[in-house]
C-alpha positions as a Markdown table, in Angstrom:
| # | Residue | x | y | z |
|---|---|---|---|---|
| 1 | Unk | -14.4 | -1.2 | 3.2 |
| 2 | Unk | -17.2 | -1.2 | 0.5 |
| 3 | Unk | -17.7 | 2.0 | -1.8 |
| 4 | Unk | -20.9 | 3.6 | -1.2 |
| 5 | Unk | -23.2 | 2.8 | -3.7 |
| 6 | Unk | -24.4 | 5.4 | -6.6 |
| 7 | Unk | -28.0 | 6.4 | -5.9 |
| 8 | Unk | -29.8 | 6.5 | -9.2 |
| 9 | Unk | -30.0 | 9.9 | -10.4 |
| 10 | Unk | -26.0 | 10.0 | -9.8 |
| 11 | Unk | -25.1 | 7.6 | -12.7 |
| 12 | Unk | -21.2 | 7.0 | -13.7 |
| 13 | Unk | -20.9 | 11.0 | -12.4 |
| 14 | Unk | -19.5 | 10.5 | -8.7 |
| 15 | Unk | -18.1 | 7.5 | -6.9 |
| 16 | Unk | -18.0 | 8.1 | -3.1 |
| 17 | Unk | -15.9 | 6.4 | -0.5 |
| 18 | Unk | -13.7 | 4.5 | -2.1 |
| 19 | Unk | -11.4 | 2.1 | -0.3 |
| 20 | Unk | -7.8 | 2.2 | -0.8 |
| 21 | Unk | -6.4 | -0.6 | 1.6 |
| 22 | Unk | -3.0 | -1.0 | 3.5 |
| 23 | Unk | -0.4 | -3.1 | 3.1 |
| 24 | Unk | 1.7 | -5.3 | 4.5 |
| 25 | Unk | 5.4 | -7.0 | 3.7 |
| 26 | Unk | 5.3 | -10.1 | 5.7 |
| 27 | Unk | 8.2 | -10.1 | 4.6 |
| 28 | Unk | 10.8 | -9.0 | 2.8 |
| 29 | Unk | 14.1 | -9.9 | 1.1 |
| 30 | Unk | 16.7 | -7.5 | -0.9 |
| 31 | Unk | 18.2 | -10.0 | -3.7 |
| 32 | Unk | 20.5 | -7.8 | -6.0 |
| 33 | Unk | 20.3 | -4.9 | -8.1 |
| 34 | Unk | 20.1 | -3.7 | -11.1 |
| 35 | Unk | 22.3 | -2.0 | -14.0 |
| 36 | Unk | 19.6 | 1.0 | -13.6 |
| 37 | Unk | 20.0 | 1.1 | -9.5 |
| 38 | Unk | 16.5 | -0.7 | -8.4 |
| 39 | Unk | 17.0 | -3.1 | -6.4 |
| 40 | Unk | 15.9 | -6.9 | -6.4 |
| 41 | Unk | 12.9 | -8.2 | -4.5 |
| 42 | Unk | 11.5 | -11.0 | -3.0 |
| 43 | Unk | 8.4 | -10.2 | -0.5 |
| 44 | Unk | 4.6 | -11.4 | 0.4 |
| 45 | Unk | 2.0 | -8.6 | 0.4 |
| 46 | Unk | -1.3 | -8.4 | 2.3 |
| 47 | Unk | -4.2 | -6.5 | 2.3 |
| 48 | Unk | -5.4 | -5.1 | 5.5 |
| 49 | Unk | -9.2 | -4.1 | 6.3 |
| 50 | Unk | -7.8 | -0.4 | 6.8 |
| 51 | Unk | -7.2 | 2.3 | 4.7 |
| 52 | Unk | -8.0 | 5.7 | 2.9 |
| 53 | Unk | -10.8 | 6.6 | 1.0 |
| 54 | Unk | -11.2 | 8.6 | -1.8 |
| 55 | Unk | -14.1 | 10.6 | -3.7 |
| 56 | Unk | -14.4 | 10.7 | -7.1 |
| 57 | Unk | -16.8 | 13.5 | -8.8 |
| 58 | Unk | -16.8 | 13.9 | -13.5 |
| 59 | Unk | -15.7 | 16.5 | -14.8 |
| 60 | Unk | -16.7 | 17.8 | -18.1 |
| 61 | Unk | -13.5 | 19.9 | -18.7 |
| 62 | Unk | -10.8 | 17.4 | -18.3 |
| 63 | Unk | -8.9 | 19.0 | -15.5 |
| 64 | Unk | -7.9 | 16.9 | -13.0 |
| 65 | Unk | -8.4 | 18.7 | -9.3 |
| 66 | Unk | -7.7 | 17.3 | -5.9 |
| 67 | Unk | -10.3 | 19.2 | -3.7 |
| 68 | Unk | -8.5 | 18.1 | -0.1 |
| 69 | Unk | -5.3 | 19.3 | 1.2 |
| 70 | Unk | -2.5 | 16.6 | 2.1 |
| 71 | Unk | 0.3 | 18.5 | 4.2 |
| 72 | Unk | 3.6 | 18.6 | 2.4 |
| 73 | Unk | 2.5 | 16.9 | -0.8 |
| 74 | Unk | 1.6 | 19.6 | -3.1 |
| 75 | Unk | -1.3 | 18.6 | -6.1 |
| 76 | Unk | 1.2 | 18.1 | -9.4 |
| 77 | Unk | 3.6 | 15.5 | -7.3 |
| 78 | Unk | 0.9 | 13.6 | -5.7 |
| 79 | Unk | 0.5 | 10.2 | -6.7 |
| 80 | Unk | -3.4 | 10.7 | -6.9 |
| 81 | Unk | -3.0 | 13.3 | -9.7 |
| 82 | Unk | -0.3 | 11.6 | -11.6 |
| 83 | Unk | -2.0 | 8.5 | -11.6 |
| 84 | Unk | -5.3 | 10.3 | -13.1 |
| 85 | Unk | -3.6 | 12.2 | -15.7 |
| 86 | Unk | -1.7 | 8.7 | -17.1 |
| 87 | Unk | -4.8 | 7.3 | -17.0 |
| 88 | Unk | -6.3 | 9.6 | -19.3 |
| 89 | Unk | -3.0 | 10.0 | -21.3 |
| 90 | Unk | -3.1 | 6.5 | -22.2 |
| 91 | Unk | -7.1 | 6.0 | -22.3 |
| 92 | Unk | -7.8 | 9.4 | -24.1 |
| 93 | Unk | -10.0 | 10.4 | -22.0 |
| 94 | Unk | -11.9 | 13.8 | -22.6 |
| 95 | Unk | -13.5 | 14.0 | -19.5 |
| 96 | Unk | -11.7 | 15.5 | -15.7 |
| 97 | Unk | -12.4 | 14.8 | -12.2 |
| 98 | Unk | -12.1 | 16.3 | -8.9 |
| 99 | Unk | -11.0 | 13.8 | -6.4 |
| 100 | Unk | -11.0 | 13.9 | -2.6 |
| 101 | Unk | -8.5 | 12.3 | -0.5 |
| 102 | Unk | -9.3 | 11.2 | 3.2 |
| 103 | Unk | -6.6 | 10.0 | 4.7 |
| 104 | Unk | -6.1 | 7.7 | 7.4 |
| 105 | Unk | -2.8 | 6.2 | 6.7 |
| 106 | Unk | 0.0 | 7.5 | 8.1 |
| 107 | Unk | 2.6 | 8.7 | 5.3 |
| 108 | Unk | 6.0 | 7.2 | 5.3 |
| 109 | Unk | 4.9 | 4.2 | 7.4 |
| 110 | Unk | 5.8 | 1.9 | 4.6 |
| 111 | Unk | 2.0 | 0.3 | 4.6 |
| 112 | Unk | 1.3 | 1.5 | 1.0 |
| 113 | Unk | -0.3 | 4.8 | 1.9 |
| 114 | Unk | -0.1 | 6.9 | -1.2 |
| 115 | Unk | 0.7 | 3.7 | -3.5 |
| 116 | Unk | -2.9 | 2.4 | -2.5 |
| 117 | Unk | -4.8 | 6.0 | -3.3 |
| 118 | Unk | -3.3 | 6.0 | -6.6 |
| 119 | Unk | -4.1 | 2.4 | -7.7 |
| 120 | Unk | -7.6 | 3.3 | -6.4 |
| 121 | Unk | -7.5 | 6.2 | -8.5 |
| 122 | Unk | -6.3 | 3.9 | -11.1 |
| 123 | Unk | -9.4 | 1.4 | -10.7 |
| 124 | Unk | -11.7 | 4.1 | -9.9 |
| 125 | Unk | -11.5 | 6.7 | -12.9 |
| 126 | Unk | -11.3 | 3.4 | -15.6 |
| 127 | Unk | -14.6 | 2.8 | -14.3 |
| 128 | Unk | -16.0 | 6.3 | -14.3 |
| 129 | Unk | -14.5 | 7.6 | -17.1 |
| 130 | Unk | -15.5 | 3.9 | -18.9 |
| 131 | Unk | -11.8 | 4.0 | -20.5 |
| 132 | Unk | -12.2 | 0.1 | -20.3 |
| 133 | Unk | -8.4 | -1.2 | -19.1 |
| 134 | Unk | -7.7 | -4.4 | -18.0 |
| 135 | Unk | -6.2 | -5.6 | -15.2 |
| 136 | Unk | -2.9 | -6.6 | -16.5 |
| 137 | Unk | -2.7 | -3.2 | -18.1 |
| 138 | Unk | -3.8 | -1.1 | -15.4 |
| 139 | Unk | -1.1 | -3.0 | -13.6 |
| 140 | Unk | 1.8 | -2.0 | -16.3 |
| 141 | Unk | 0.5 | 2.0 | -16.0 |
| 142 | Unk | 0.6 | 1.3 | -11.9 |
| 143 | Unk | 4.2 | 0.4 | -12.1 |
| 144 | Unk | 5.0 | 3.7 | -14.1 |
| 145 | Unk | 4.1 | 5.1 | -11.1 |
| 146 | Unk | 6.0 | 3.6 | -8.0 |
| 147 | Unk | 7.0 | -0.6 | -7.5 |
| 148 | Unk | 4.2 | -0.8 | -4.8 |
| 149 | Unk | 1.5 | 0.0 | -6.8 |
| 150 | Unk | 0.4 | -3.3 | -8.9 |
| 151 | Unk | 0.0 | -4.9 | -6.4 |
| 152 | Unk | -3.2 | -3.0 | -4.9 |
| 153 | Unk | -4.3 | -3.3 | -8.4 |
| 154 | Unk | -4.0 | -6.6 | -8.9 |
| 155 | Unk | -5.7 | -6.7 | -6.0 |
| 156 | Unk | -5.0 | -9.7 | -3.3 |
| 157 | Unk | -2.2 | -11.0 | -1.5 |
| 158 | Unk | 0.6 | -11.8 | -3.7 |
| 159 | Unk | 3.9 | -13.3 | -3.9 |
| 160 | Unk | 6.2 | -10.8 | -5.1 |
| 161 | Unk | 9.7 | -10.6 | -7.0 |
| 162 | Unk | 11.7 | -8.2 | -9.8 |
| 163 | Unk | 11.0 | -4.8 | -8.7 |
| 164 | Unk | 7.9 | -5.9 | -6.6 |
| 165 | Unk | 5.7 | -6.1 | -9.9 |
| 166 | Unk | 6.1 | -9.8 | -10.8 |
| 167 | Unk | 3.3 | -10.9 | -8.7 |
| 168 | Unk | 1.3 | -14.4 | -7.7 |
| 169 | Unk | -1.1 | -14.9 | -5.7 |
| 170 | Unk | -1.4 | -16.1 | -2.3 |
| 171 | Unk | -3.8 | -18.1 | -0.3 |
| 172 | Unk | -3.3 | -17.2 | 3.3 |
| 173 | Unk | -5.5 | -17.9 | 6.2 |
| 174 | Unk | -7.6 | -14.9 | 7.5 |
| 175 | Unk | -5.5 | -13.1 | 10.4 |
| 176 | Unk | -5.7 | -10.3 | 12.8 |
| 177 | Unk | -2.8 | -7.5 | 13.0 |
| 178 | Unk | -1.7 | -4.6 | 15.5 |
| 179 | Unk | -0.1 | -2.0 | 13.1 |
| 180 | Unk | 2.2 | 0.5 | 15.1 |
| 181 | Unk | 3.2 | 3.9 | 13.9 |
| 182 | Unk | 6.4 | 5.7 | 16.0 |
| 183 | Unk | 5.7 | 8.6 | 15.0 |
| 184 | Unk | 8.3 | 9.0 | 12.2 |
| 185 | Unk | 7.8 | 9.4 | 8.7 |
| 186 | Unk | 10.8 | 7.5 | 6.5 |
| 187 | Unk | 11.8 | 8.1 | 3.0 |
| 188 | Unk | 11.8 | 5.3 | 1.0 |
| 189 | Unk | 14.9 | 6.6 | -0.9 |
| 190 | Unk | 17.0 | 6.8 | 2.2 |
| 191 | Unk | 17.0 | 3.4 | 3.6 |
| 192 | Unk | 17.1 | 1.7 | 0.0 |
| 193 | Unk | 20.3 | 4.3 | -0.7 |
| 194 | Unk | 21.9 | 2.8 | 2.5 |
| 195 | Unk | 25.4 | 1.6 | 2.2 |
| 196 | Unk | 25.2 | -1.0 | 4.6 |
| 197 | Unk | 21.8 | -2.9 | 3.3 |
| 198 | Unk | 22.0 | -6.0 | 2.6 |
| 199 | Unk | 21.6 | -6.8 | -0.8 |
| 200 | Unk | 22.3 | -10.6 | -1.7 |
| 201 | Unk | 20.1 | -12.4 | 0.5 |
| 202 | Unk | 19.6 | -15.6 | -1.2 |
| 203 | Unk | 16.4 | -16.2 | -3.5 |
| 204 | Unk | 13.4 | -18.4 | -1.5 |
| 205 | Unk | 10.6 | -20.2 | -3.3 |
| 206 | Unk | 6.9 | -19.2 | -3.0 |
| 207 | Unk | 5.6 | -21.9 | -1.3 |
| 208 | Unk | 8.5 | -22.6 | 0.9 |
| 209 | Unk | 8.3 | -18.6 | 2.4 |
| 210 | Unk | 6.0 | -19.8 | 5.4 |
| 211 | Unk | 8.3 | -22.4 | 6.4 |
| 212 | Unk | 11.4 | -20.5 | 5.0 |
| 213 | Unk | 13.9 | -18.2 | 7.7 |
| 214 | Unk | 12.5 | -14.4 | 6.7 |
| 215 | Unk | 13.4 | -11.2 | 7.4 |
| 216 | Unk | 13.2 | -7.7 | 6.6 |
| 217 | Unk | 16.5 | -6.9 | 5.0 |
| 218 | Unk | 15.8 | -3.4 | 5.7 |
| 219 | Unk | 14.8 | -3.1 | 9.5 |
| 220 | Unk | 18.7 | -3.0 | 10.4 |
| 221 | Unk | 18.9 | -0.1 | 8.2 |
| 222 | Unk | 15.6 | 1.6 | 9.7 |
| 223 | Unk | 16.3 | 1.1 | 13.2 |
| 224 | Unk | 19.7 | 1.9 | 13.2 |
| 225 | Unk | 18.9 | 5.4 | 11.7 |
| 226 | Unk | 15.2 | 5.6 | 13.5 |
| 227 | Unk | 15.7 | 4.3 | 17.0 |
| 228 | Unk | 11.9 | 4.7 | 17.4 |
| 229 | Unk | 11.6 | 1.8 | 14.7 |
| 230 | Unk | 13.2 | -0.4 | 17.1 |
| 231 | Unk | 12.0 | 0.6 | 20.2 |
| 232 | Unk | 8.0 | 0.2 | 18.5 |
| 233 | Unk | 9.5 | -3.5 | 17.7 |
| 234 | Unk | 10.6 | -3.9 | 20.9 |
| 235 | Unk | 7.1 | -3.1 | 22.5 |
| 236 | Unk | 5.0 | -4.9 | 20.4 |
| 237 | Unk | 7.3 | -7.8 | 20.9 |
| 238 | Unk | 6.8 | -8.4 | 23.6 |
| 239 | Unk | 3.2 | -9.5 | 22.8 |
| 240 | Unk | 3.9 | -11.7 | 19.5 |
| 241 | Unk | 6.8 | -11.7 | 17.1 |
| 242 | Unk | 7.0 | -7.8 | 15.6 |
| 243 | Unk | 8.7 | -6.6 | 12.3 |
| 244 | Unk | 9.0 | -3.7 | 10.2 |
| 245 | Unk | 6.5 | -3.3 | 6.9 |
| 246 | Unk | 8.0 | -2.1 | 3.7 |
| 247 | Unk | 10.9 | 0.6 | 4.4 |
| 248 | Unk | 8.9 | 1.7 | 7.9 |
| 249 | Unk | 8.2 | 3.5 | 9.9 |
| 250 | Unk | 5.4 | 0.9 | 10.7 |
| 251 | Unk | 6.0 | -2.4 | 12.4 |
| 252 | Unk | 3.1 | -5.5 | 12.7 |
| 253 | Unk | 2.6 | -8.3 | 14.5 |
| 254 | Unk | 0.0 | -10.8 | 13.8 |
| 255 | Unk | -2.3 | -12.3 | 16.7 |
| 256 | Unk | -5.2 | -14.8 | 17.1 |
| 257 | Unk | -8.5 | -13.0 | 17.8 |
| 258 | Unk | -9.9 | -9.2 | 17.3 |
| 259 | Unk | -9.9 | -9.1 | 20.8 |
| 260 | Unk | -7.1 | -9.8 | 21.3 |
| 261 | Unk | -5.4 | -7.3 | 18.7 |
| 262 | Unk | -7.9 | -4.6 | 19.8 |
| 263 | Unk | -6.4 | -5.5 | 23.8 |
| 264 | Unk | -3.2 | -4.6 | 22.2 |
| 265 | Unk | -3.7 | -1.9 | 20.2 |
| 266 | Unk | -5.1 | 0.0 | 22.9 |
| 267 | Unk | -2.2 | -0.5 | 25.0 |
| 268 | Unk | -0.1 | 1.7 | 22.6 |
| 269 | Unk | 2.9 | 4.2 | 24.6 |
| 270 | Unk | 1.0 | 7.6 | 24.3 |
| 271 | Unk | 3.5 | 8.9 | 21.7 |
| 272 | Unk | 2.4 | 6.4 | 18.9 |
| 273 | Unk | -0.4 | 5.2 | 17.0 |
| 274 | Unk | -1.6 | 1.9 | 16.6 |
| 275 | Unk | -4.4 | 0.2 | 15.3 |
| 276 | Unk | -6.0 | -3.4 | 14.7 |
| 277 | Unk | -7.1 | -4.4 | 11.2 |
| 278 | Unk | -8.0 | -7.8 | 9.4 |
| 279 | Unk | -6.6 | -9.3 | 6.6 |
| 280 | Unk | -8.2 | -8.2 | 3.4 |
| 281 | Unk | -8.7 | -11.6 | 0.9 |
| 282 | Unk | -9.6 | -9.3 | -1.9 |
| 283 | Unk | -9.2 | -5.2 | -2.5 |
| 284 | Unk | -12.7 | -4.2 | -2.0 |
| 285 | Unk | -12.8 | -2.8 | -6.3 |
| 286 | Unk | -11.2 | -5.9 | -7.4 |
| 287 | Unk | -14.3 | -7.1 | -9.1 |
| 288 | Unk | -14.4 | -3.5 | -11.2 |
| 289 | Unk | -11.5 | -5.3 | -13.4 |
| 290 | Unk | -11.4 | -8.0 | -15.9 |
């Protein structure tokens, strides 16, 4: 998941194939709430070896144009734009882009789909437009923009907690994954609006979580209102121990080998989607950041 490289008549005018990764929740704990409504989290993130990419072409007029159609997600709410035109808000940037948007990641799945494109569009534009963030505030402009996004932009496997933007990071060993999609998009909003989530599960300490009982506080929730949730957990259980990412629709389970997660995968009920990706020990841009 490199980014193709600029040939040398290109310059800082176009960045190509950019990766914006997937995520994963390994876990994830609801442990209060707010006086504003968000709720309280405790949850490890990793970076999978799968994801979007996104082109990148300067423009000289400052408009900010996204060249590719996304179904249902019209240009002025997309993440993508918003997180271009805060970046030149807050960077005073004169010049535009057009950006591209290839998905691959299935929206609502709860693996970071559009939160990864916009902290790639984040990382990307600082470097093409030379507006010279750091990292740590690129990260404060990310969380303007949706709890999920800091943590592709801090860009490795973290330790999570507040909101999901008070991150640390993790060492975990390199791992192979079979990422299931049902076939059903869910909105984040819904399942974290629930009245029967739980919302006082007890706080764990980072290097505890590996030995530590975890969960998904929202899978109940999920399955309970997606019965294809459960049913993909059910499936994939019965290869290795499955759970729901994020709010879902998307459940994991890790397993030893590539061949043995591509065996898997390819054993996926017609209806669904599924794919196997490796762990991801650092976002492919990280090194664009100081």
């Amino acid at each position: 998941m490199d980014p193709r490289p600029l040939s040398a008549d290109e310059g800082l005018r176009r960045l190509g194939a950019c990766p914006a990764p997937a995520k994963l929740n390994l876990f994830l704990h609801v442990v209060g709430r707010r006086a504003d409504g968000y709720h309280l989290l405790q949850t490890a993130f990793r970076l999978l070896d799968w994801g979007d990419t996104l082109d990148f072409a300067l423009r000289e007029d400052g408009r900010i144009v996204r060249t590719s159609e996304l179904a249902g997600v019209p240009a002025d709410s997309d993440l993508v734009v918003r997180a271009a035109r805060l970046l030149q808000e807050t960077g005073g940037s004169r010049f535009g882009a057009d950006i591209a948007v290839h998905k691959v990641l299935p929206m609502g799945g709860g693996i970071g789909g559009g939160s990864s494109d916009a902290a790639t569009t984040l990382i990307a534009l600082n470097h093409l437009w030379r507006t010279g963030l750091s990292r740590i505030e690129l990260q404060t402009l990310a969380l303007r923009l949706g709890a999920d996004v800091p943590v592709f932009v801090f860009g490795r496997d973290a330790f999570a907690e507040g909101v999901g933007e008070r991150l640390q990071p993790l060492d975990l060993p390199p791992a192979w994954y079979v990422v299931v999609a049902p076939g059903v998009s869910i909105p984040t909003a819904e399942i974290f609006s629930a009245p029967d989530l739980t919302r006082n599960s007890p706080l764990i300490k980072m290097p505890d979580f590996a030995a530590s009982t975890t969960r998904n506080d929202l899978q109940a929730v999920a399955c309970k209102r997606y019965p294809e949730v459960a049913q993909a957990i059910d499936w994939l259980g019965q290869h290795a121990p499955a759970r729901m990412t994020g709010t879902g629709s998307c459940v994991f389970a890790e397993f030893a080998s590539r061949d043995e997660a591509e065996r898997i995968a390819a054993r996926c009920p017609a209806d669904w989607k599924a794919w196997s990706a490796a762990s991801l020990p650092r976002h492919p841009l990280h090194d664009w950041l100081q």
